[in-house]
TIGUFI-472430 format. One record per residue (C-alpha): residue number from 1; residue in three letters; x, y, z. Coordinates in Angstrom, 3 decimals. Example, Ala and Ser with C-alpha at 12.3 -4.5 7.8 and 13.67 -1.06 7.14 Angstrom:
atom n->1 | res->ALA | x->12.300 | y->-4.500 | z->7.800
atom n->2 | res->SER | x->13.670 | y->-1.060 | z->7.140
END
This chain:
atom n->1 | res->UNK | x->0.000 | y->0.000 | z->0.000
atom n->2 | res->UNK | x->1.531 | y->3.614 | z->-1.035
atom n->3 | res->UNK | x->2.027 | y->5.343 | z->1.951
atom n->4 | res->UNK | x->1.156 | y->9.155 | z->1.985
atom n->5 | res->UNK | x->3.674 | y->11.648 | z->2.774
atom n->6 | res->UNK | x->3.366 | y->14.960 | z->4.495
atom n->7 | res->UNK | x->5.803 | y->17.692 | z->4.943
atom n->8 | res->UNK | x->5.992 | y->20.055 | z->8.041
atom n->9 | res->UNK | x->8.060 | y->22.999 | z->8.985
atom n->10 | res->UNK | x->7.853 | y->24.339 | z->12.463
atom n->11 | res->UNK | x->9.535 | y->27.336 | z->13.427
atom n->12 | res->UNK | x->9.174 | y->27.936 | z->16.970
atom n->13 | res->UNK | x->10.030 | y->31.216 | z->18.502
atom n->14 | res->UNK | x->11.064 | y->32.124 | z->22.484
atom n->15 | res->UNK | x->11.450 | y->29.311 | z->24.880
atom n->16 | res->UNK | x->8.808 | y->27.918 | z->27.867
atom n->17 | res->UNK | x->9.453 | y->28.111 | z->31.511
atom n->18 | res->UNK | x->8.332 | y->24.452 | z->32.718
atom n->19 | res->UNK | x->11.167 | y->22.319 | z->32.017
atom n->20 | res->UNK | x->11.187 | y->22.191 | z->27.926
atom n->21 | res->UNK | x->10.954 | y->24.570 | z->24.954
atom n->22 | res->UNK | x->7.697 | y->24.962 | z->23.732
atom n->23 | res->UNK | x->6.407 | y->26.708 | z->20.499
atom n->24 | res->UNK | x->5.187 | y->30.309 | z->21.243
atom n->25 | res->UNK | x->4.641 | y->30.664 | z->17.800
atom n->26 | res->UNK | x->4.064 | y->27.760 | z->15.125
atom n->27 | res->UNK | x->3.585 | y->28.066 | z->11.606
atom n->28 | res->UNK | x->2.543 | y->24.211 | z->9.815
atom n->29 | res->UNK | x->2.492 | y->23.678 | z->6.068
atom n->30 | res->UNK | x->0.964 | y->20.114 | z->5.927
atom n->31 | res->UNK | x->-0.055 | y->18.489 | z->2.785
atom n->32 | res->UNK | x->-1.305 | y->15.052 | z->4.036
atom n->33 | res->UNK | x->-4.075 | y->12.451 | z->4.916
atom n->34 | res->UNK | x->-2.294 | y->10.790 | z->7.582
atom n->35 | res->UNK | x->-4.003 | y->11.482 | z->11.234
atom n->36 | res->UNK | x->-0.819 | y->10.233 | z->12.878
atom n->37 | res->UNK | x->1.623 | y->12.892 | z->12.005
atom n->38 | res->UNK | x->4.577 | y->13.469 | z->14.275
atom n->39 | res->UNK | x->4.329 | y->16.710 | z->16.403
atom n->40 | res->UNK | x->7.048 | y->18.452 | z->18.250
atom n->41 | res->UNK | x->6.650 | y->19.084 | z->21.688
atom n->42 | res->UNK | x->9.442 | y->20.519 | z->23.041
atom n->43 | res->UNK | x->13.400 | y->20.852 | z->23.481
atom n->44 | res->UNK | x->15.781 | y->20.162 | z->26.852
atom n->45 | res->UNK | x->18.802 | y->20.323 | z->27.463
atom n->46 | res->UNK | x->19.638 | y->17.318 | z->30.146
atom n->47 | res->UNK | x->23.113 | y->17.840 | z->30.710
atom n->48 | res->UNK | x->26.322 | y->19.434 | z->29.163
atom n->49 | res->UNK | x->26.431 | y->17.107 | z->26.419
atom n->50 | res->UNK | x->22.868 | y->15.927 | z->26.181
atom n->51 | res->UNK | x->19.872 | y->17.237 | z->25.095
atom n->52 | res->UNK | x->16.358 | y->15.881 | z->24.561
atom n->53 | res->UNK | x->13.714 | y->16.591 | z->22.134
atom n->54 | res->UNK | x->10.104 | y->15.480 | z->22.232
atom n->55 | res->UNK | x->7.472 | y->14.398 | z->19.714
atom n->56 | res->UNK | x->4.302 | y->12.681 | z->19.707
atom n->57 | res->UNK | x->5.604 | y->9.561 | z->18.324
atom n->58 | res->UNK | x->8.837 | y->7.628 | z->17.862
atom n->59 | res->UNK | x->11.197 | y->9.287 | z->14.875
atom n->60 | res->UNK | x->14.690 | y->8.960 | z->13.558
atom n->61 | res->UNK | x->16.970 | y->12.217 | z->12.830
atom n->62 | res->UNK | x->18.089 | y->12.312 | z->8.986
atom n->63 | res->UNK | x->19.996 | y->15.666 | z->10.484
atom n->64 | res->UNK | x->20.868 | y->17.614 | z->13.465
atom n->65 | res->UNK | x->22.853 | y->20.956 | z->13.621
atom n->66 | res->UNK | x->23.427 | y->23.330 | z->16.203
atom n->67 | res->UNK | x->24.068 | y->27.082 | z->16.023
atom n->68 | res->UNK | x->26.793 | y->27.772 | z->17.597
atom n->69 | res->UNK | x->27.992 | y->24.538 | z->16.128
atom n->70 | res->UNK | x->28.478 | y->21.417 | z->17.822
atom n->71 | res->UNK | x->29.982 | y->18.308 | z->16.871
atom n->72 | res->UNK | x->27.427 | y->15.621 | z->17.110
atom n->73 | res->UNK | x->29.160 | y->11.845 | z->18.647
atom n->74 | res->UNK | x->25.553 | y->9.821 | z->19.061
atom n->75 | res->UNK | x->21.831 | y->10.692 | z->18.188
atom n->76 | res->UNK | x->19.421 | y->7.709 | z->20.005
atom n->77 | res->UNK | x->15.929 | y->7.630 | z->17.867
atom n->78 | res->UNK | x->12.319 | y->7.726 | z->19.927
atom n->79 | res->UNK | x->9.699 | y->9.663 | z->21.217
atom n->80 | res->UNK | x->12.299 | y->11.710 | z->23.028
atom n->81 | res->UNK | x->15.068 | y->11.990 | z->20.543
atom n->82 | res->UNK | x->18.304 | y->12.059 | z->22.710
atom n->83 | res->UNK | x->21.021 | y->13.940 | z->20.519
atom n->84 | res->UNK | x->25.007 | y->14.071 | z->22.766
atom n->85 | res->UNK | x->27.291 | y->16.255 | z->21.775
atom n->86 | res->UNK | x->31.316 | y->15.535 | z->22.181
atom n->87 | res->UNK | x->32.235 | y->18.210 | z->23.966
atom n->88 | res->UNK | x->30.796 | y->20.360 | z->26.616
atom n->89 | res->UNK | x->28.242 | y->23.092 | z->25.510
atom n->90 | res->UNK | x->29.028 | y->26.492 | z->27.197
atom n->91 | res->UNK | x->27.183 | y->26.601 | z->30.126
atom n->92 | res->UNK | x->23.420 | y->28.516 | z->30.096
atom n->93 | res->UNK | x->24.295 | y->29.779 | z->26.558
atom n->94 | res->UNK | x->21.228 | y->30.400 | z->23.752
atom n->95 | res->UNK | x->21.679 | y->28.230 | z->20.466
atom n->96 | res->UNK | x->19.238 | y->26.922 | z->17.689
atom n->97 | res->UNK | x->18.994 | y->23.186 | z->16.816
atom n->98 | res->UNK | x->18.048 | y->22.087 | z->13.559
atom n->99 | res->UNK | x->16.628 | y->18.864 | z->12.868
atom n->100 | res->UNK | x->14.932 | y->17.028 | z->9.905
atom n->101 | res->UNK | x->13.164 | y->13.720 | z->11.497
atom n->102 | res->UNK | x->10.908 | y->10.674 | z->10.343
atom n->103 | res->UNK | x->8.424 | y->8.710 | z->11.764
atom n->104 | res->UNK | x->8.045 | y->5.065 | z->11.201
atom n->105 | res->UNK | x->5.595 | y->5.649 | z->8.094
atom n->106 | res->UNK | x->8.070 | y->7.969 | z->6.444
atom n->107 | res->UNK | x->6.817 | y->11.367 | z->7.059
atom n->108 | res->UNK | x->9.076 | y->13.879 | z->7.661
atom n->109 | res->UNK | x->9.114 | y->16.736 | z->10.319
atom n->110 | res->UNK | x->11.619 | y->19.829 | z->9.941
atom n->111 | res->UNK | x->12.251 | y->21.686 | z->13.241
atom n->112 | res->UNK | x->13.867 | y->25.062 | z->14.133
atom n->113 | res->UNK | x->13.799 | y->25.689 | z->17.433
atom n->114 | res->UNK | x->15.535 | y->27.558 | z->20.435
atom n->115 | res->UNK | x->17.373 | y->26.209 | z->23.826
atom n->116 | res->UNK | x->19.774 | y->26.788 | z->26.422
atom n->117 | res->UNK | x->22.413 | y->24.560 | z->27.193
atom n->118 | res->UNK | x->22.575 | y->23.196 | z->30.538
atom n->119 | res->UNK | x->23.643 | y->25.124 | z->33.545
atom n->120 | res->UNK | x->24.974 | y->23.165 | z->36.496
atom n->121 | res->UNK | x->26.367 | y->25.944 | z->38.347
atom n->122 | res->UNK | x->23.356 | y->28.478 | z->39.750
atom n->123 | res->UNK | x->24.052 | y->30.820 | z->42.307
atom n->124 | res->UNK | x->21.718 | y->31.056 | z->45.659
atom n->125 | res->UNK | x->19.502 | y->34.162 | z->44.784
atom n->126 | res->UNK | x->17.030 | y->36.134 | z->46.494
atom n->127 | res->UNK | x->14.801 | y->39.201 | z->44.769
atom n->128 | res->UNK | x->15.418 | y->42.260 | z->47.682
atom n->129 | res->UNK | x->13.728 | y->45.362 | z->46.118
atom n->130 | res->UNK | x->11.101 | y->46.409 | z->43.695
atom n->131 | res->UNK | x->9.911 | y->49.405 | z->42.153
atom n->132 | res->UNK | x->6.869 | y->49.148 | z->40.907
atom n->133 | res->UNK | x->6.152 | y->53.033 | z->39.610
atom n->134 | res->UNK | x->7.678 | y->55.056 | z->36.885
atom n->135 | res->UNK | x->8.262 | y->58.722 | z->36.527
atom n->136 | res->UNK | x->10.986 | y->59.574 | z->33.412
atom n->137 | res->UNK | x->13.669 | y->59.105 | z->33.711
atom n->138 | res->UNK | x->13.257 | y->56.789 | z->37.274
atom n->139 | res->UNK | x->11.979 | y->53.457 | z->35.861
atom n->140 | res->UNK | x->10.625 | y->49.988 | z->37.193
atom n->141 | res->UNK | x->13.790 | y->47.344 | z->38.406
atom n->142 | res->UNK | x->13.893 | y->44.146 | z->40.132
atom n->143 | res->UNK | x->16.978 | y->43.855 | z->42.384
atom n->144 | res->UNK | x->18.566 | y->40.549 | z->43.266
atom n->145 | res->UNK | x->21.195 | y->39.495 | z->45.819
atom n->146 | res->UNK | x->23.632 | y->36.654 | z->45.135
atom n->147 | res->UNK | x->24.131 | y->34.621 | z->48.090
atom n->148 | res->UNK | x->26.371 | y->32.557 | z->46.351
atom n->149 | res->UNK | x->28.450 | y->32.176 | z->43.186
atom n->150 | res->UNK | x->27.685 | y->30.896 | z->40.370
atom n->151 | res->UNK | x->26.189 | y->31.370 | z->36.474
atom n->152 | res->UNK | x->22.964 | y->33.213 | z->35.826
atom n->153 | res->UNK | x->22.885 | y->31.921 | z->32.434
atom n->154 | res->UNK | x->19.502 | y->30.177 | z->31.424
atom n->155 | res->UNK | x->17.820 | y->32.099 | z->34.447
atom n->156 | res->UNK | x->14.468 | y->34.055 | z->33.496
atom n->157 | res->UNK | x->12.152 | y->36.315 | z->35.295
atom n->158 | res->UNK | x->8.402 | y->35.923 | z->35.380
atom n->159 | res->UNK | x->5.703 | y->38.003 | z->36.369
atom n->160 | res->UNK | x->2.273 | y->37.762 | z->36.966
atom n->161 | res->UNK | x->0.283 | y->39.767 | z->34.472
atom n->162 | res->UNK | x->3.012 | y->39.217 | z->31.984
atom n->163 | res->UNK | x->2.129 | y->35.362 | z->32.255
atom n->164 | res->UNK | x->3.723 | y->32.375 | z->33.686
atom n->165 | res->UNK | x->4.749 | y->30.519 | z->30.320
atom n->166 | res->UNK | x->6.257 | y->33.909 | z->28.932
atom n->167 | res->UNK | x->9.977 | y->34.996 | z->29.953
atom n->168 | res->UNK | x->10.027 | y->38.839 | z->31.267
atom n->169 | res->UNK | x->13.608 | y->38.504 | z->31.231
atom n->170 | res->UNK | x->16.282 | y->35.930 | z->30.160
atom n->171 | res->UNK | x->19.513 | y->35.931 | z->31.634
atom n->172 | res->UNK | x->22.760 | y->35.512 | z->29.455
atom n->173 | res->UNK | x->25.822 | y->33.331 | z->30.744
atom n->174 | res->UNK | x->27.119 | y->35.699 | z->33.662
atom n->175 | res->UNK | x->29.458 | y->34.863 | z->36.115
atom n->176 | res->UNK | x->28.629 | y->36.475 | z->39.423
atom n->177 | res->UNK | x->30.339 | y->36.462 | z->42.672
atom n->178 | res->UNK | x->28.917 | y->36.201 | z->45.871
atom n->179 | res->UNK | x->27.484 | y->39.106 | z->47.809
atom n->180 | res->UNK | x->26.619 | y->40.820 | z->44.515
atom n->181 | res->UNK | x->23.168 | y->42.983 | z->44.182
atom n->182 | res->UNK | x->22.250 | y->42.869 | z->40.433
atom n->183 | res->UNK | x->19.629 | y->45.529 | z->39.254
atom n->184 | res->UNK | x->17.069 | y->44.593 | z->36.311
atom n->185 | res->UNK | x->15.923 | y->47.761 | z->34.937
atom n->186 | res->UNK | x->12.775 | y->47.152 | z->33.426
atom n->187 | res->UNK | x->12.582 | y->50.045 | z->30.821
atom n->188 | res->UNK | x->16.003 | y->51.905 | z->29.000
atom n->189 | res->UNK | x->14.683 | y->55.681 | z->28.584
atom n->190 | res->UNK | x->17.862 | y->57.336 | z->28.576
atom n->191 | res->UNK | x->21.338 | y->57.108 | z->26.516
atom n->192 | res->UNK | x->24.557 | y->54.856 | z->28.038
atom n->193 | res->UNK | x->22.140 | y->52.258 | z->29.682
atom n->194 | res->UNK | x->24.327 | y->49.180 | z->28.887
atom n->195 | res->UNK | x->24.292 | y->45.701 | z->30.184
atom n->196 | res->UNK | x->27.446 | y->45.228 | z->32.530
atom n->197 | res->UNK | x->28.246 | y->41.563 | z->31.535
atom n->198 | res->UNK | x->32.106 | y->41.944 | z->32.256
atom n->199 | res->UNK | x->34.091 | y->43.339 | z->35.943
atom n->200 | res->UNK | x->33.656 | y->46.703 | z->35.162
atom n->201 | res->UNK | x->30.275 | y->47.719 | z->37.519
atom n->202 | res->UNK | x->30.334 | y->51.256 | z->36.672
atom n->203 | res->UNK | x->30.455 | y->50.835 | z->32.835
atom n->204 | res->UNK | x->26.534 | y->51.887 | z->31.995
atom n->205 | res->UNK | x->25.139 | y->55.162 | z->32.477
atom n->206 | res->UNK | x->21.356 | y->56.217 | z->33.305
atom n->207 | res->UNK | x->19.290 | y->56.837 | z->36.488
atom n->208 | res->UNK | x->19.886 | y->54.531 | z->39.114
atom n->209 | res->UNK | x->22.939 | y->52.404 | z->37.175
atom n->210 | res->UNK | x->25.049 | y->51.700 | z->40.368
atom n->211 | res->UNK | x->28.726 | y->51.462 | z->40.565
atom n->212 | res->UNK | x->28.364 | y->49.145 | z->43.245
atom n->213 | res->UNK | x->26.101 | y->46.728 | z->41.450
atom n->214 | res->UNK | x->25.713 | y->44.678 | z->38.047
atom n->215 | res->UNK | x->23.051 | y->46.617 | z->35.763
atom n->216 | res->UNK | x->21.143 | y->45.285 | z->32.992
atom n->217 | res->UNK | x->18.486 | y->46.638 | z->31.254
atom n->218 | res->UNK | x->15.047 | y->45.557 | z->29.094
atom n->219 | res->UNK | x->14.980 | y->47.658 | z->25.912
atom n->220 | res->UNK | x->12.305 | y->50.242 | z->24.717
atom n->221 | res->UNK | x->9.843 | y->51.940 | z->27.194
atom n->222 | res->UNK | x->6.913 | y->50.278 | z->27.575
atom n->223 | res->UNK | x->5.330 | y->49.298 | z->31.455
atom n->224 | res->UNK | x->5.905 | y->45.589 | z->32.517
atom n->225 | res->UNK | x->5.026 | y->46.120 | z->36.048
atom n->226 | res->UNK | x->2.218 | y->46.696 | z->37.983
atom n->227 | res->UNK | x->1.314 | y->48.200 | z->41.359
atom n->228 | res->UNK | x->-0.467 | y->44.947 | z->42.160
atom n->229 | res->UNK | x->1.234 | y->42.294 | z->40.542
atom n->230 | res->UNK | x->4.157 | y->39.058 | z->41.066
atom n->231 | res->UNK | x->7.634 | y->38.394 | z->40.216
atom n->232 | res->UNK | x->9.204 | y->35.117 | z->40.486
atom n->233 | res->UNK | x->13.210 | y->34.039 | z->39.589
atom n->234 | res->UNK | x->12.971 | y->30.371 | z->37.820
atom n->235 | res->UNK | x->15.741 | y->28.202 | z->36.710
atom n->236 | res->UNK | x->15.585 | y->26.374 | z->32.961
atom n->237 | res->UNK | x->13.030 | y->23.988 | z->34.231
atom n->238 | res->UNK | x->11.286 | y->25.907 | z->35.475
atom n->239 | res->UNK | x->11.509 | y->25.517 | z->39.144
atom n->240 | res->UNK | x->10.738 | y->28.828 | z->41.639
atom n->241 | res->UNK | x->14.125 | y->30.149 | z->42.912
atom n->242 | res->UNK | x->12.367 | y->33.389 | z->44.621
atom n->243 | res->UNK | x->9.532 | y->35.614 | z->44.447
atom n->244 | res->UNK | x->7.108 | y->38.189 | z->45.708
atom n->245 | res->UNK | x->3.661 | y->38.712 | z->45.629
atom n->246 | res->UNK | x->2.546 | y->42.271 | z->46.128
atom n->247 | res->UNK | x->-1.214 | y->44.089 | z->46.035
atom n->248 | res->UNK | x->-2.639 | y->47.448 | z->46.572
atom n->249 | res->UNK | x->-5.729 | y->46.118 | z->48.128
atom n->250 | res->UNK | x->-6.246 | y->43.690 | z->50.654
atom n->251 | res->UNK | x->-9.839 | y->42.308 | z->50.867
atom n->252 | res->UNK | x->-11.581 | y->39.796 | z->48.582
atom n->253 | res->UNK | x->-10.496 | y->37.957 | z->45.763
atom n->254 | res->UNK | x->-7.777 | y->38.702 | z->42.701
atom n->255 | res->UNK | x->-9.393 | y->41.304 | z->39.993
atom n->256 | res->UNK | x->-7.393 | y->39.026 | z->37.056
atom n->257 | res->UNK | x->-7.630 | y->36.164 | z->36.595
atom n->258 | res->UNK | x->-3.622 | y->36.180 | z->35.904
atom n->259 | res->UNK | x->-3.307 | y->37.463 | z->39.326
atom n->260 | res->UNK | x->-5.045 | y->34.305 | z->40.480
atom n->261 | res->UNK | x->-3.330 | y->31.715 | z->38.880
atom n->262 | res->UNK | x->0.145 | y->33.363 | z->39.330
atom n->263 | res->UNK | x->-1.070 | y->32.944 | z->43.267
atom n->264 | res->UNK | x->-1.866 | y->29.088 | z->42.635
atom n->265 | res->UNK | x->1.485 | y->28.847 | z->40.891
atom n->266 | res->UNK | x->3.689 | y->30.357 | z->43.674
atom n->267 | res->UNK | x->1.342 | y->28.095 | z->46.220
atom n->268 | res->UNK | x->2.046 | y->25.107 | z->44.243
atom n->269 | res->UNK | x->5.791 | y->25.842 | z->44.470
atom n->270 | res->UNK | x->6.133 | y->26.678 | z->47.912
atom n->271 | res->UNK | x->7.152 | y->29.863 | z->47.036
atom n->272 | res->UNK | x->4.700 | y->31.701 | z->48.685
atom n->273 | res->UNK | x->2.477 | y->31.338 | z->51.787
atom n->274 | res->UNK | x->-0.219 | y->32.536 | z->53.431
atom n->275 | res->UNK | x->0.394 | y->34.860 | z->56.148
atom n->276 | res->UNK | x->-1.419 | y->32.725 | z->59.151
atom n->277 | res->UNK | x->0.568 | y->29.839 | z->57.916
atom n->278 | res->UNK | x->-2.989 | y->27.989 | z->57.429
atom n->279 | res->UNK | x->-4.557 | y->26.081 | z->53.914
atom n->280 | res->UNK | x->-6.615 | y->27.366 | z->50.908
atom n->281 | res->UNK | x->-5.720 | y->29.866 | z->48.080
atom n->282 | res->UNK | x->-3.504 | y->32.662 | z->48.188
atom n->283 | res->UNK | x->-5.459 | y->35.816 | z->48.291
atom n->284 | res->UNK | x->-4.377 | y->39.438 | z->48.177
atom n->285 | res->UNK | x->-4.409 | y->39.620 | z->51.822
atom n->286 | res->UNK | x->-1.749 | y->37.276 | z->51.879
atom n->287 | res->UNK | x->0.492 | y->39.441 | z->49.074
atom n->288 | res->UNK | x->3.059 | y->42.540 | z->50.659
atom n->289 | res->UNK | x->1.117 | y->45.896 | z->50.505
atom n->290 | res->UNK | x->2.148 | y->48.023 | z->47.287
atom n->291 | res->UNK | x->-0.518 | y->50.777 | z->48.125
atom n->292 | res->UNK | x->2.206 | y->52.746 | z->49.103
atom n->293 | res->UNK | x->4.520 | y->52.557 | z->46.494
atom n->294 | res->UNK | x->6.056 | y->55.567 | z->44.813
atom n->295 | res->UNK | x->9.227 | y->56.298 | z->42.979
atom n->296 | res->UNK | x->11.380 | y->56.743 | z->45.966
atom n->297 | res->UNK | x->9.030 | y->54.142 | z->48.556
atom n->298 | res->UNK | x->10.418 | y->50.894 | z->46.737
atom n->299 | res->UNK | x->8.907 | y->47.145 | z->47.987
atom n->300 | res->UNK | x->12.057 | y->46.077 | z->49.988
atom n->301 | res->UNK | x->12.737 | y->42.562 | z->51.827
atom n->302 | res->UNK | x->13.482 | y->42.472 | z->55.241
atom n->303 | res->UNK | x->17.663 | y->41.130 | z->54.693
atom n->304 | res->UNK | x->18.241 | y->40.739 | z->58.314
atom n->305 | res->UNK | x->15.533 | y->37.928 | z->58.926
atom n->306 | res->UNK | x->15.196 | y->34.588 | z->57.738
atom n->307 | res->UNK | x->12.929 | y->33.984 | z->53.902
atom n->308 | res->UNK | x->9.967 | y->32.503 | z->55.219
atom n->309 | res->UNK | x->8.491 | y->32.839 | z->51.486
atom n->310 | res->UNK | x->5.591 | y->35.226 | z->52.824
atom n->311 | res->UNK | x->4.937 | y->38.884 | z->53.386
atom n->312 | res->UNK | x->6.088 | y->38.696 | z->56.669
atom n->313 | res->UNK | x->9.622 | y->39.362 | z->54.574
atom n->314 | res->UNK | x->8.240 | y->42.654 | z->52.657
atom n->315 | res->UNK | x->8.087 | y->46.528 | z->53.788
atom n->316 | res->UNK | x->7.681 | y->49.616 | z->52.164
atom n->317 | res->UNK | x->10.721 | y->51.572 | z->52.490
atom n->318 | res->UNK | x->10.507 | y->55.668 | z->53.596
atom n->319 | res->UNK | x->10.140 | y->58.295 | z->51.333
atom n->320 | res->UNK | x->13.277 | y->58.559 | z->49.239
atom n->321 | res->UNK | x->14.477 | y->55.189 | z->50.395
atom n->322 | res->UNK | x->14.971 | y->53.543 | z->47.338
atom n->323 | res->UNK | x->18.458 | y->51.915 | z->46.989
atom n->324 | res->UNK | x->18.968 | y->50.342 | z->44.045
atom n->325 | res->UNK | x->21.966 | y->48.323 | z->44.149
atom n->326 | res->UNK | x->23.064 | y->48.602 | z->48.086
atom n->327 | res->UNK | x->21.526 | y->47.024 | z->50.917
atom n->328 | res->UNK | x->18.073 | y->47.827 | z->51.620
atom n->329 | res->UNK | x->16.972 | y->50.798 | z->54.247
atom n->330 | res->UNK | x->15.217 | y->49.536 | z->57.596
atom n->331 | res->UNK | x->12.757 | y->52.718 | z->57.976
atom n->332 | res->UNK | x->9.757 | y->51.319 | z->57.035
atom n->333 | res->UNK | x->6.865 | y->53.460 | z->55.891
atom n->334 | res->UNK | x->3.774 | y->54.382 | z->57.673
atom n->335 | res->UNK | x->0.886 | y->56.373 | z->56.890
atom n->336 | res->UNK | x->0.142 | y->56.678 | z->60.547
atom n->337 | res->UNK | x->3.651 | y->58.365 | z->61.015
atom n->338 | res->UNK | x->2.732 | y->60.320 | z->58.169
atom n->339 | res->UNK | x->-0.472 | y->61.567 | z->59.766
atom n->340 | res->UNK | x->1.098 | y->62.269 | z->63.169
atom n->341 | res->UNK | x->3.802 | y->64.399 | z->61.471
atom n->342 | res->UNK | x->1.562 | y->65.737 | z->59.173
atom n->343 | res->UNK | x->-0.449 | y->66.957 | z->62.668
atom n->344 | res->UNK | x->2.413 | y->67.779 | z->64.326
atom n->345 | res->UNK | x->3.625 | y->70.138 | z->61.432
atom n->346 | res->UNK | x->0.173 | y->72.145 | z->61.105
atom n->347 | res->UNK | x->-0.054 | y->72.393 | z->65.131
atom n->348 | res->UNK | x->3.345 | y->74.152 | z->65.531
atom n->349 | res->UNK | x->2.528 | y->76.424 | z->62.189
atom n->350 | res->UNK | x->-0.484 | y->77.197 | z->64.076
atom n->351 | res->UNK | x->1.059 | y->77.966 | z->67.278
atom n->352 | res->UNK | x->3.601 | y->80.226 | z->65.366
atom n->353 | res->UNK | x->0.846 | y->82.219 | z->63.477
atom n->354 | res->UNK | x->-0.909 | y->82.496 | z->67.105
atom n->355 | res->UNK | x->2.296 | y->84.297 | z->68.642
atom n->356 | res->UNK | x->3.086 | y->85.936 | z->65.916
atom n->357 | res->UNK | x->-0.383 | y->87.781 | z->66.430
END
């Protein structure tokens, strides 16, 4: 019997956050009758010299290339096609495999996809301050705090209304020391805002660059955080290495559904807790007030107390206590300060006015 053929190019753009690659974007030119056609499902890289990719059914690779190039020494044919490599790929570092592959009935498959190579060497991490407001030319950042050494490379930042399967932020292959605060600018609204990627911590320019910490920036100037919103640090599969929950109100339910789920997705990572410590969903109760937030009144962790993964850890700082890039400030805000000053101001300008006459 003549078997039918079909022919199918994927080209998949950006990589997924839960433990593989997944298509974000998938363009299919099929010309076949077959109901059993081979789908791609995703890319991984399982060690320095081993990576796996998925399909819906068993296939054999007719070709595999890698960009940067990579000298293939075995390719193992199945449902997970396991490709190893002969030598080492650079650690957390972006490439592009190429790969033409058959399934037992002879129908072919042609993939293009992203990954990043494996990286075994993570440094402990914890996110320490957040601004969440923007006035020109001070913009949004997320600062983190390396408690150990290692490579952020592979790394990606998350946040709630931007979605859970769609990198804020990927990190390139950086070595960092320990003890370092690296500052994520979120927008790049002024000229000399350069990634620091080498020693040299007082190479970029801009508000807030630190000489004191490692800056990076996000391109163009568009708003990718929210007064009530989440950030969470993941590894290449995925897993929660920090994050923060934060909300201007705190009664009722979420107002988003994206709110919600990025809630039941810190829960289900024991990332984040409930404030009592007790069961059920994560509400905004349970998230570190933001109604306070300004430009200079950052979301700051408490660094000289244990992470209990809650908002036990989170304050407001004081007004112009923002600190990008050095340790955090301990004078926490408080409206009712700000009232009793506010009273105390207007009852000595009263008592003035009163001598005065």
């Amino acid at each position: 019997m003549k078997l039918m053929k079909w022919y199918a190019i994927i080209l998949v753009a950006g990589t997924a956050v839960f433990g593989s690659c997944k298509p974000e974007a998938v363009l299919q030119n099929v010309i076949s009758f077959d109901t059993t056609m081979p789908v791609f499902s995703g890319v991984r890289a399982l060690s320095s010299t081993q990576i796996a990719f998925d399909f819906s059914v068993p296939v054999t690779a007719s070709s595999v290339h890698f960009d940067p190039p990579a000298e293939i020494a075995h390719i193992e044919a199945g449902q997970r096609l396991m490709v190893t490599v002969k030598a080492p790929l650079p650690e957390g570092s972006r490439m592009m495999a190429d790969l033409l592959v058959a399934d037992e009935k002879g129908n072919t498959l042609s993939v293009l996809t992203p990954f990043f190579s494996r990286n075994n060497h993570i440094p402990g991490l914890r996110i320490t301050e957040i601004r969440t407001e923007y006035s020109k030319p001070k913009v949004e950042f997320i600062e983190l705090y390396t408690t150990s050494k290692g490579n952020l490379g592979a790394l990606s930042v998350i946040t709630a209304l931007n979605g859970t399967n769609k990198p804020l932020y990927e990190f390139p292959p950086l070595e960092v020391a320990q003890g370092e605060y690296i500052v994520l600018h979120l927008r790049t609204v002024e000229e000399g805002c350069v990634d620091e990627l080498t020693g040299d911590l007082g190479r970029s320019g801009g508000t807030d660059a630190s000489p004191f910490a490692r800056d990076l920036w996000i391109g163009g100037s568009e708003e990718r955080l929210r007064k009530t919103d989440g950030v969470a640090l993941l590894d290449q599969d995925g897993a929660v290495l920090d994050a923060v929950l934060f909300s201007e109100y705190t009664t009722g339910d979420w107002q988003k559904n994206e709110l919600a789920r990025f809630s039941s997705f810190l829960a289900g990572s024991s990332a984040w807790s409930k404030i009592e410590g007790k069961d059920g969903p994560i509400l905004p109760q349970d998230a570190s007030g933001s109604v306070a937030t300004t430009t200079t009144r950052t979301i700051c962790r408490d660094e000289l107390v244990p992470d209990s993964n809650s908002a036990r850890d989170w304050y407001v700082i004081v007004t112009s206590g923002a600190t990008p890039g050095l340790p955090n400030r301990t004078e926490r805000y408080s409206e009712t300060a700000k009232s009793v000053k506010t009273k105390q101001l207007k009852t000595s300008s009263a008592t003035a006015n009163k001598k005065k006459k």
